[in-house]
N, C-alpha and C positions, 0 to 999 in steps of 0.2 A: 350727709344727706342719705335718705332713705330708697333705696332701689325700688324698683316695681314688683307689684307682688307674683306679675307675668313672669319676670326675669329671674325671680327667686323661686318661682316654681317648677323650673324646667324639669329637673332632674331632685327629686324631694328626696332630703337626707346627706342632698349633696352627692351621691354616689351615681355615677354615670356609665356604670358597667365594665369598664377600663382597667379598673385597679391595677389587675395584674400584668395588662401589659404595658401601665406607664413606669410599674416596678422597676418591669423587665428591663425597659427602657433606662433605667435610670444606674441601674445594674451592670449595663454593657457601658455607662458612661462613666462609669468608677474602676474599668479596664477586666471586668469580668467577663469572660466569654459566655452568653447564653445564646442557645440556638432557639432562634424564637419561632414559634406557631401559631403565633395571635392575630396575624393581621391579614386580611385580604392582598397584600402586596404582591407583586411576581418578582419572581428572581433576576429578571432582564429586566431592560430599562425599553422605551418606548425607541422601536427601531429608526437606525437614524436615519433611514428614506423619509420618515413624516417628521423629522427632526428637520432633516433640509428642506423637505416644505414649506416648512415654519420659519425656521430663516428667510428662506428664499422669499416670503410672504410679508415679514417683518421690512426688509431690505428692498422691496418694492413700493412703501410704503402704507400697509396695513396696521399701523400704530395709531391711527387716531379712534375715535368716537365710530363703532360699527354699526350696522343698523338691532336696534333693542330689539326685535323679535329673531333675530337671529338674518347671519345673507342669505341673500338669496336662494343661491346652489347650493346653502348645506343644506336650510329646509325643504329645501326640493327634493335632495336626495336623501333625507330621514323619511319624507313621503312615502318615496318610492320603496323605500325600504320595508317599511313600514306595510305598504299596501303587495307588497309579495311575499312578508311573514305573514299577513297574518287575511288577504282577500278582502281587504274591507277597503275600500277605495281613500285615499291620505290625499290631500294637496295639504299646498305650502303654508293657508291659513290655519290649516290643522295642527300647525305643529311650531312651537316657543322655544329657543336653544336659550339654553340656558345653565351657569357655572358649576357643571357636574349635576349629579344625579339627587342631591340632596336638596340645591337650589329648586330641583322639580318635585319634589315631594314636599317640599312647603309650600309652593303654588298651588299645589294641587290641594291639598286642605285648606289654604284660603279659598282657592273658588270652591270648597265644600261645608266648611262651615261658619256659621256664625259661632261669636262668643256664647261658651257653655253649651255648644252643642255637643255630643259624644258621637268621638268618631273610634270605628270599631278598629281591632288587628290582634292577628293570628298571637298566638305565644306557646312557641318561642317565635320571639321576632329582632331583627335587628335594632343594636342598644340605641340608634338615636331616634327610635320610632314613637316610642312616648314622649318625647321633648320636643320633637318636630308639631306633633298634636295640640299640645299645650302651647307651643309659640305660637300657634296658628287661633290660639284661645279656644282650643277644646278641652272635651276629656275624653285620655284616652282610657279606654274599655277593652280591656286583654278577651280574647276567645280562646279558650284551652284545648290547643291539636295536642293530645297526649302520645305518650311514646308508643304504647299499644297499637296505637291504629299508623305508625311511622311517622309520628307527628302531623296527617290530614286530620282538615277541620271535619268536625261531627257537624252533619244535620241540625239535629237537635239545639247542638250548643250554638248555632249560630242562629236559628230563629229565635231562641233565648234572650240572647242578647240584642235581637236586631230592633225590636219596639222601640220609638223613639230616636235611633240612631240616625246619622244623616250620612255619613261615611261608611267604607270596609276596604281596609289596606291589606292588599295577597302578595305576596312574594315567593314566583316560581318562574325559575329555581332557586331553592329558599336558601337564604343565610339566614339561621346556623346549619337550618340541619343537614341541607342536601337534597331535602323532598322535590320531586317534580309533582306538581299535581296532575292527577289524570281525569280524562275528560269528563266523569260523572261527578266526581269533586267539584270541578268549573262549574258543573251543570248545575249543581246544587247549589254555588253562592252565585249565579247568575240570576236563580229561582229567586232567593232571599232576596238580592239588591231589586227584584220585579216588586215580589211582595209586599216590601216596606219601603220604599223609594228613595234606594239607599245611591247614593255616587259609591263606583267600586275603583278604588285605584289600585292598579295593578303596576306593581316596581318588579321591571320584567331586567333590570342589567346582568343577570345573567343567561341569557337568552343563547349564547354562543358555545356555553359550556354546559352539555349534556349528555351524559353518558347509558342513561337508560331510558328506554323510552323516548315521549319528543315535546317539544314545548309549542303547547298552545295558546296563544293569547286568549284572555276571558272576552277580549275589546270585539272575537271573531264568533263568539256567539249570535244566535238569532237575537235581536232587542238591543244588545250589549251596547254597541256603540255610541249611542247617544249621552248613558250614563258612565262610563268608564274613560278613565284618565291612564292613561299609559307614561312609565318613565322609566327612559334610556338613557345608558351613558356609554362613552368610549373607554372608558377606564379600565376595566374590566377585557372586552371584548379585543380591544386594542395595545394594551400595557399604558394607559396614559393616562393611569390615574393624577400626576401632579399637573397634567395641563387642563382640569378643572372643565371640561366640556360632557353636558347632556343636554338633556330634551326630553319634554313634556308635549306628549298627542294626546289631543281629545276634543268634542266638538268646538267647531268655529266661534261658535260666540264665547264660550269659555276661556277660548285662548284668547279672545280678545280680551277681555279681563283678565288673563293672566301676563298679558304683554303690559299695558295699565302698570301691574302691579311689577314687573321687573321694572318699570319705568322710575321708580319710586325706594326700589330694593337696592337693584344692581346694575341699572344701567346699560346691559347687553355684555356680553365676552367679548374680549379682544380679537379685530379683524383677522391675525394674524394667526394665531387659533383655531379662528372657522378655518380659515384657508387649509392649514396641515389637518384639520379633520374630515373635511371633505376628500383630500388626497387617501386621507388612511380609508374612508369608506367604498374609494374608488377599486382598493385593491381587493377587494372581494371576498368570499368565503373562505377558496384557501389559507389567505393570511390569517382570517380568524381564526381558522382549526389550528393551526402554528401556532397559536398563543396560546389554544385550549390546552396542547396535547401534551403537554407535561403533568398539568394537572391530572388526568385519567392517565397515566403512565406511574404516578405515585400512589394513587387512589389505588389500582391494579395491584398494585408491590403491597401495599399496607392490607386492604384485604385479604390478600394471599397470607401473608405472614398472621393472619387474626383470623384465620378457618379453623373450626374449634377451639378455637383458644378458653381456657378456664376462666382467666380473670377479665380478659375484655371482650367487649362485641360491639361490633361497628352495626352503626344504626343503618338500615338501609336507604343507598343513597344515588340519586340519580342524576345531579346535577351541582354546578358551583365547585367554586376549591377548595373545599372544605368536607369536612369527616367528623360525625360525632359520634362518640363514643361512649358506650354507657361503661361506668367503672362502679358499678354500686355492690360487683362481688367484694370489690374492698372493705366494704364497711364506711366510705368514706364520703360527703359529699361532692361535688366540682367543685365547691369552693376550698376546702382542704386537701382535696388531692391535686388542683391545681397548684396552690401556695408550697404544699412538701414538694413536688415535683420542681418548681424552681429553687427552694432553697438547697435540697439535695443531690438532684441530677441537671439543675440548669437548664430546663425546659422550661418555657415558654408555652402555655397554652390557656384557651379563656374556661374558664367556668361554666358550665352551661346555665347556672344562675344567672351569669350575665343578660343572659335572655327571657329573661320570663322566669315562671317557676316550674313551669312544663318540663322541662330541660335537666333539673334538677337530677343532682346524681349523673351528670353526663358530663364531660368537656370536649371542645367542639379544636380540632387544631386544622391548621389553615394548611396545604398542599404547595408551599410557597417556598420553600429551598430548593436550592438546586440537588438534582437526586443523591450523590453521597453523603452529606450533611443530613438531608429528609433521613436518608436511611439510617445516620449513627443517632439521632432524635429521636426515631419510632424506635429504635433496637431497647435505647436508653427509658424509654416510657414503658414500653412493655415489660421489661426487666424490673421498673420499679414497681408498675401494677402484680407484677407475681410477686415479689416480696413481701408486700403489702396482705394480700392473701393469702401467703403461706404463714403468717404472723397470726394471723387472725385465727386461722387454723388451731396453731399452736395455742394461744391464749384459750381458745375454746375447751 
């Protein structure tokens, strides 16, 4: 039988941006040791105070059927959340919990387009953002933040593209690069989603880890609110990424058709889930900064060690756990000096191809071992980016 041409187009060519780290993957399961830097992961596991919430949650009896737009208290307190990040008043209509952050970024393009509409996003952008578009029956439309400007989006290139469009997906702080946008950037795609009446979703799950500068929601500009879809997750901010919990804010009648359609999708998260997520949100900012600050404690070390460096330069980076890095004094692309780098030194990292073609010449590794392992990784990378260049030298 013949699949759908929907399903067969998600990811065209087949290539889903992964390559390297499902290698890697496959690598360490053949009993090779590779230290990997591909993945968003944290080095700890999700602490087990919201672990016995969750139990505790489970064993009370929170196993059945929970309410689909999410309970009560957790939406109340994404609200709340929500409405002291960012001044824009949140209740509990405002806001759809729903199975991680991904599950909300395809809601959020359902309620933005119709089939064959083009919905816009940044590139480099996170690898499942064009197939997220496309399930949603759009097209996705790259906008080129080039490395020049730190990878922000241009003026220009975004009214360019905005004719027509009915979406614009922002991500800050951004995965790959690290960019935080600052507030005339906002200002400017705030402008565009006025001008062409554009829905702007904003995938803010890195909102807790930022190291320069501050993050402002686009949702807190003047106008913004009504047009802007905001999506959070605990993953990230919490270490919990495998218990599959986010949320989608943005106007009330929106979410009402975005509740509708979890009705249909996924049915709500498990009660016992909300329960330990609400605990986790209970415990406040501290806790978050404990999860951030490993992250900017390696970010720290790796810059350090890359202050004039010859063959590498770390792109400037103000948020997220991740670090890209331009290697193009090699000669080599991200997707060749990725692949030698695992085959030779056993590193793990993506390709800034993975992302777009903006990225190009760059690869992006994650902040995600524990710091002496980061440290024999970066030493091992660097080492083989000088080699690489001293070669090239030579040849020349």
């Amino acid at each position: 039988m013949r699949v759908s041409e929907r399903i067969e187009g998600l990811t065209p060519g087949g290539d889903d941006g992964w390559g390297i780290f499902h290698r890697a993957r496959a690598l360490e399961a053949q009993g090779l040791p590779i230290l990997n830097l591909t993945i968003g992961e944290h080095d700890i596991r999700t602490d087990p105070a919201i672990l016995d919430a969750m139990h505790r949650a489970a064993r009370a009896g929170a196993t059945g059927y929970a309410a689909i737009p999410g309970i009560a208290p957790l939406r109340d307190a994404i609200a709340a959340r929500l409405t002291e990040a960012t001044g824009v008043p949140t209740a509990r209509d405002n806001v759809l919990v729903t199975p991680g952050g991904q599950a909300a970024l395809f809601a959020a393009h359902m309620i933005a387009l119709d089939p064959g509409d083009r919905g816009l996003m940044i590139d480099p952008y996170y690898a499942t953002y064009p197939g997220t578009i496309r399930a949603a029956g759009g097209i996705a439309v790259p906008v080129t933040a080039p490395a020049e400007t730190g990878f922000l989006p241009r003026a220009a290139d975004l009214r360019a593209a905005a004719p027509g469009a009915r979406s614009l997906l922002v991500n800050t702080p951004n995965n790959p690069t690290g960019a935080v946008y600052p507030v005339d950037t906002l200002e400017t795609i705030a402008a565009v989603c006025h001008d062409h009446d554009l829905w702007l979703i904003s995938d803010e799950v890195y909102d807790t880890q930022v190291w320069q500068g501050a993050h402002v929601s686009p949702r807190a500009l003047p106008g913004m609110g009504d047009r802007t879809l905001v999506v959070g997750s605990l993953s990230k901010s919490h270490a919990m990424t495998g218990s599959r919990l986010g949320w989608l804010v943005g106007p009330a009648e929106a979410i009402r058709h975005a509740v509708l359609l979890a009705t249909h999708i996924t049915y709500g998260v498990p009660g016992y889930i909300q329960d330990a997520g609400l605990f986790a949100l209970a415990q406040g900012p501290a806790f978050e900064a404990g999860i951030a600050a490993p992250f900017a404690r390696r970010r720290a070390a790796a810059l350090a060690r890359l202050d004039g460096h010859p063959a590498l330069r770390a792109v400037p980076s103000g948020g997220a756990m991740y670090l890209m890095l331009d290697i193009r004094a090699t000669g080599l692309s991200g997707t060749a000096f990725a692949e030698a780098l695992l085959d030779e030194a056993h590193i793990a990292v993506m390709p800034g191809e993975s992302f777009g073609t903006a990225a190009a010449g760059h690869v992006r590794i994650a902040l995600t071992l524990p710091d002496e392992a980061f440290a024999e990784a970066f030493a091992r990378l660097v080492s083989f980016a000088e080699a690489r260049v001293a070669a090239r030298h030579t040849d020349a």
